[in-house]
N, CA, C and O atoms as a GROMACS GRO file, in nm:
protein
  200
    1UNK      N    1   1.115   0.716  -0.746
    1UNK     CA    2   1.086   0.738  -0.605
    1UNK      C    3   1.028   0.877  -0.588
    1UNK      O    4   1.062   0.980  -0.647
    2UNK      N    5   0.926   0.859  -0.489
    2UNK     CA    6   0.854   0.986  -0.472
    2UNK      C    7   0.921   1.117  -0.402
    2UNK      O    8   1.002   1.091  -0.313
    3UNK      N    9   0.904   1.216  -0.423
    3UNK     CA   10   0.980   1.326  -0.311
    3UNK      C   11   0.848   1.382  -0.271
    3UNK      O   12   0.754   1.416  -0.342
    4UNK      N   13   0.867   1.384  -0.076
    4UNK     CA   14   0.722   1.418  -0.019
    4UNK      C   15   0.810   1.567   0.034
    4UNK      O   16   0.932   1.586   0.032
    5UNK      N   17   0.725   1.639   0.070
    5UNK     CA   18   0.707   1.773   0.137
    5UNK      C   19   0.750   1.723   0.296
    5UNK      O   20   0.861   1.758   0.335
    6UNK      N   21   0.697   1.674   0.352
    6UNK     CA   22   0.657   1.636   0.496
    6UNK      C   23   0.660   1.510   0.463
    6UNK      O   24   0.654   1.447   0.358
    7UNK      N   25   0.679   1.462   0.669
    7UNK     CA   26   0.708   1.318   0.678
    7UNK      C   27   0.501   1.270   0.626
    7UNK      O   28   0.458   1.180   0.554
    8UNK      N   29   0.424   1.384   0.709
    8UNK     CA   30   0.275   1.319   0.663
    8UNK      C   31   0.275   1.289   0.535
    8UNK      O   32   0.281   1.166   0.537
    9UNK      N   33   0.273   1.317   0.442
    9UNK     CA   34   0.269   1.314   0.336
    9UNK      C   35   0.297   1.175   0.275
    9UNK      O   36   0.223   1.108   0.203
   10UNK      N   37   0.429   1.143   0.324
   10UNK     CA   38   0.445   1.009   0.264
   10UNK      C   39   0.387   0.909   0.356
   10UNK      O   40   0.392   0.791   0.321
   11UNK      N   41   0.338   0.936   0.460
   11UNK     CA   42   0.288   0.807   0.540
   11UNK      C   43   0.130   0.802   0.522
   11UNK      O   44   0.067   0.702   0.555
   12UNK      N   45   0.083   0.890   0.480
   12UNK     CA   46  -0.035   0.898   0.384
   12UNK      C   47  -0.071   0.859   0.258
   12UNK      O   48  -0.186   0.835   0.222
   13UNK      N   49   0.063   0.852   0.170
   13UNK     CA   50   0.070   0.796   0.042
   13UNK      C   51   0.072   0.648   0.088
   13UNK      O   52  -0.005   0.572   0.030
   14UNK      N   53   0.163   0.591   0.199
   14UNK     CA   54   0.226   0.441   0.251
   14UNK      C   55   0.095   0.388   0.232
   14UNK      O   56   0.064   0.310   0.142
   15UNK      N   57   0.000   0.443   0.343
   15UNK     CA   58  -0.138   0.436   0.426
   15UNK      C   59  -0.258   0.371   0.277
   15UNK      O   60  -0.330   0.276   0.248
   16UNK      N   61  -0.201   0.530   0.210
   16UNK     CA   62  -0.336   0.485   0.072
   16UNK      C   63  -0.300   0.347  -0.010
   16UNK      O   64  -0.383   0.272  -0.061
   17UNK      N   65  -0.161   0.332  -0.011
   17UNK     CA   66  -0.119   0.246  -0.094
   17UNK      C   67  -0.148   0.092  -0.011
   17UNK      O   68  -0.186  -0.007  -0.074
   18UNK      N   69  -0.130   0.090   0.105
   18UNK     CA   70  -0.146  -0.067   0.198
   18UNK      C   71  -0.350  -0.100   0.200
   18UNK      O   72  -0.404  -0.210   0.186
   19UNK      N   73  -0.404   0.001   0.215
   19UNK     CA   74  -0.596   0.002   0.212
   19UNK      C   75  -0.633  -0.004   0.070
   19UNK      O   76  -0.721  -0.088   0.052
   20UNK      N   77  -0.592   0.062  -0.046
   20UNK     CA   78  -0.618   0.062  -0.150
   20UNK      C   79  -0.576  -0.067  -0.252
   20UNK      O   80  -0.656  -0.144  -0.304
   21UNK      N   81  -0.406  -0.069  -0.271
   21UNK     CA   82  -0.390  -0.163  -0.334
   21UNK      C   83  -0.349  -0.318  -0.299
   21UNK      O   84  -0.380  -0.422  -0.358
   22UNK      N   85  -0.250  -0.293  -0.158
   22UNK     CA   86  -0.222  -0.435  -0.126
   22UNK      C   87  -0.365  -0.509  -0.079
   22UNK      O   88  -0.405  -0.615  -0.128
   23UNK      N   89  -0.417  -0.451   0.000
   23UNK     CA   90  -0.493  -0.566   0.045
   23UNK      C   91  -0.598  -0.567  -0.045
   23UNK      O   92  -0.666  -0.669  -0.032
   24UNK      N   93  -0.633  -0.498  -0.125
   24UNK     CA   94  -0.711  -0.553  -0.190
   24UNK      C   95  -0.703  -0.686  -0.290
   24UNK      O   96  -0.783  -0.753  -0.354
   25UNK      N   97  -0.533  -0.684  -0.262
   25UNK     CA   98  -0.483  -0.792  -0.408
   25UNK      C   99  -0.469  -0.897  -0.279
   25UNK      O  100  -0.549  -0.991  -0.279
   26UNK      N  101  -0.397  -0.890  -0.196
   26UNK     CA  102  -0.352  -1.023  -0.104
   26UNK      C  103  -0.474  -1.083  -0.084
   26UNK      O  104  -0.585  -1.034  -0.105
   27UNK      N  105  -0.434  -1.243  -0.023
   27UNK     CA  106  -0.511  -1.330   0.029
   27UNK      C  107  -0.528  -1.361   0.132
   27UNK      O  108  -0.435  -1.384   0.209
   28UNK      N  109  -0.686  -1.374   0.175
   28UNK     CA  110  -0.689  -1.362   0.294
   28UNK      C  111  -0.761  -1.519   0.343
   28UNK      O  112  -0.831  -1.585   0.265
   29UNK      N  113  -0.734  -1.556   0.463
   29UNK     CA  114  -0.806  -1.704   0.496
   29UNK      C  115  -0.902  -1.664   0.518
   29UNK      O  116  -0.978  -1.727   0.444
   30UNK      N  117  -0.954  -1.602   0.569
   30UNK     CA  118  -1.100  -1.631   0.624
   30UNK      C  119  -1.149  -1.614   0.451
   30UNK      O  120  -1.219  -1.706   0.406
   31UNK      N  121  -1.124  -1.535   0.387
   31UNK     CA  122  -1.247  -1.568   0.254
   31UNK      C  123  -1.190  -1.692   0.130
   31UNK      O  124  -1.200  -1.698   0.007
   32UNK      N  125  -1.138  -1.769   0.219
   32UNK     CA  126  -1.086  -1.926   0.146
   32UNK      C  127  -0.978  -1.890   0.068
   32UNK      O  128  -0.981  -1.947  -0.041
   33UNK      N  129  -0.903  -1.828   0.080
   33UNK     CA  130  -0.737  -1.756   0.063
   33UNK      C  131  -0.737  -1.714  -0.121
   33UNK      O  132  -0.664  -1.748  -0.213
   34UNK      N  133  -0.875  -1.611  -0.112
   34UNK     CA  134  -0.889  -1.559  -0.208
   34UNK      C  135  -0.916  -1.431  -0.162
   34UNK      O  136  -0.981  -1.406  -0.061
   35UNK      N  137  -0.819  -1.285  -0.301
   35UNK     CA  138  -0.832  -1.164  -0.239
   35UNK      C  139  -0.996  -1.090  -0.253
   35UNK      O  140  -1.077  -1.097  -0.345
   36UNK      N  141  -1.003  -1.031  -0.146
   36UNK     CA  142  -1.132  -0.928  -0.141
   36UNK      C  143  -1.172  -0.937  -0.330
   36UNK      O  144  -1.276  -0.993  -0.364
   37UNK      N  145  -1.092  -0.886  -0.418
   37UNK     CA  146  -1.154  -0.849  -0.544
   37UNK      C  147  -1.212  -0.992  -0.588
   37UNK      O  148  -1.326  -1.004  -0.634
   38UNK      N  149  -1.110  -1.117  -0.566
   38UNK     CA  150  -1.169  -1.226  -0.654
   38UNK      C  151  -1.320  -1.264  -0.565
   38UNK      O  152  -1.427  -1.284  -0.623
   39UNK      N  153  -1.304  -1.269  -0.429
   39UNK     CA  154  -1.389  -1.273  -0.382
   39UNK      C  155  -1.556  -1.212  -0.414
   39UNK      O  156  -1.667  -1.266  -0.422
   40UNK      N  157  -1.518  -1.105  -0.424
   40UNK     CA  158  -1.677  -1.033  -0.457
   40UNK      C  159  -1.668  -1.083  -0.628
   40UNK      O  160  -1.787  -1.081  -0.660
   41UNK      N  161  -1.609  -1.116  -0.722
   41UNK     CA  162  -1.642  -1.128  -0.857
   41UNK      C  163  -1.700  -1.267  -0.856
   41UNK      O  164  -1.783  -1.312  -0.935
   42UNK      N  165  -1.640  -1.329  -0.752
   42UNK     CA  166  -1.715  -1.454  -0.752
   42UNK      C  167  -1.858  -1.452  -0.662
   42UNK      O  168  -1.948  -1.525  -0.705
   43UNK      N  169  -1.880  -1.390  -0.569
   43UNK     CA  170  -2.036  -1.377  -0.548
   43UNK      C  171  -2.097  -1.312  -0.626
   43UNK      O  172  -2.218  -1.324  -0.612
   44UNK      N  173  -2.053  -1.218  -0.737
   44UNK     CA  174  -2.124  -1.157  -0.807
   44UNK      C  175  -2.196  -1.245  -0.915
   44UNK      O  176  -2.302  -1.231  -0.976
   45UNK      N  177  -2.099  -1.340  -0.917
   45UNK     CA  178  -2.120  -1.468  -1.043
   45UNK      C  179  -2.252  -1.539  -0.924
   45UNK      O  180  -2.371  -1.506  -0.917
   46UNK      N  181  -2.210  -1.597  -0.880
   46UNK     CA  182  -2.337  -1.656  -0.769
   46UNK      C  183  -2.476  -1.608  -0.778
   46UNK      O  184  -2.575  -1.673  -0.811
   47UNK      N  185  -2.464  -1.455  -0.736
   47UNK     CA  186  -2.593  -1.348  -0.738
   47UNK      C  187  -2.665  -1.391  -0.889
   47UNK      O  188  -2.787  -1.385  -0.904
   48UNK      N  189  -2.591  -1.428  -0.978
   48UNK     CA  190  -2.673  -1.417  -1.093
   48UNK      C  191  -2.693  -1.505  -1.185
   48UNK      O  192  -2.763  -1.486  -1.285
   49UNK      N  193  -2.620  -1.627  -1.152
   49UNK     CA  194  -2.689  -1.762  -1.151
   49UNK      C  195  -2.792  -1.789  -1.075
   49UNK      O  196  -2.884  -1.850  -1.128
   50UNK      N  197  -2.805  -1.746  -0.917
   50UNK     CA  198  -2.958  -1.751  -0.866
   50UNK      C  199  -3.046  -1.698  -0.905
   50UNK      O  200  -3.156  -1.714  -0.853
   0.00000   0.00000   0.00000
């Protein structure tokens, strides 16, 4: 467990950690309940079969 200085500090770490790693991994419906990353690896595959 981390030890922060200030309450900012850790709600800045919270902040980087929920934009950076969760959502990049979770699933989302609107992109057919696949996360942002699988998502773009699979248009990337698309882009270059066309």
């Amino acid at each position: 467990m981390a030890n922060y200085q200030t309450r900012f500090e850790a709600q800045q770490n919270i902040l980087n950690y929920i934009l950076m790693f969760y959502n990049s991994r979770r699933l989302h419906s609107y992109l057919g309940y696949q996360s942002p990353n699988q998502y773009e690896q699979n248009m990337a595959k698309l882009e270059k079969a066309a």
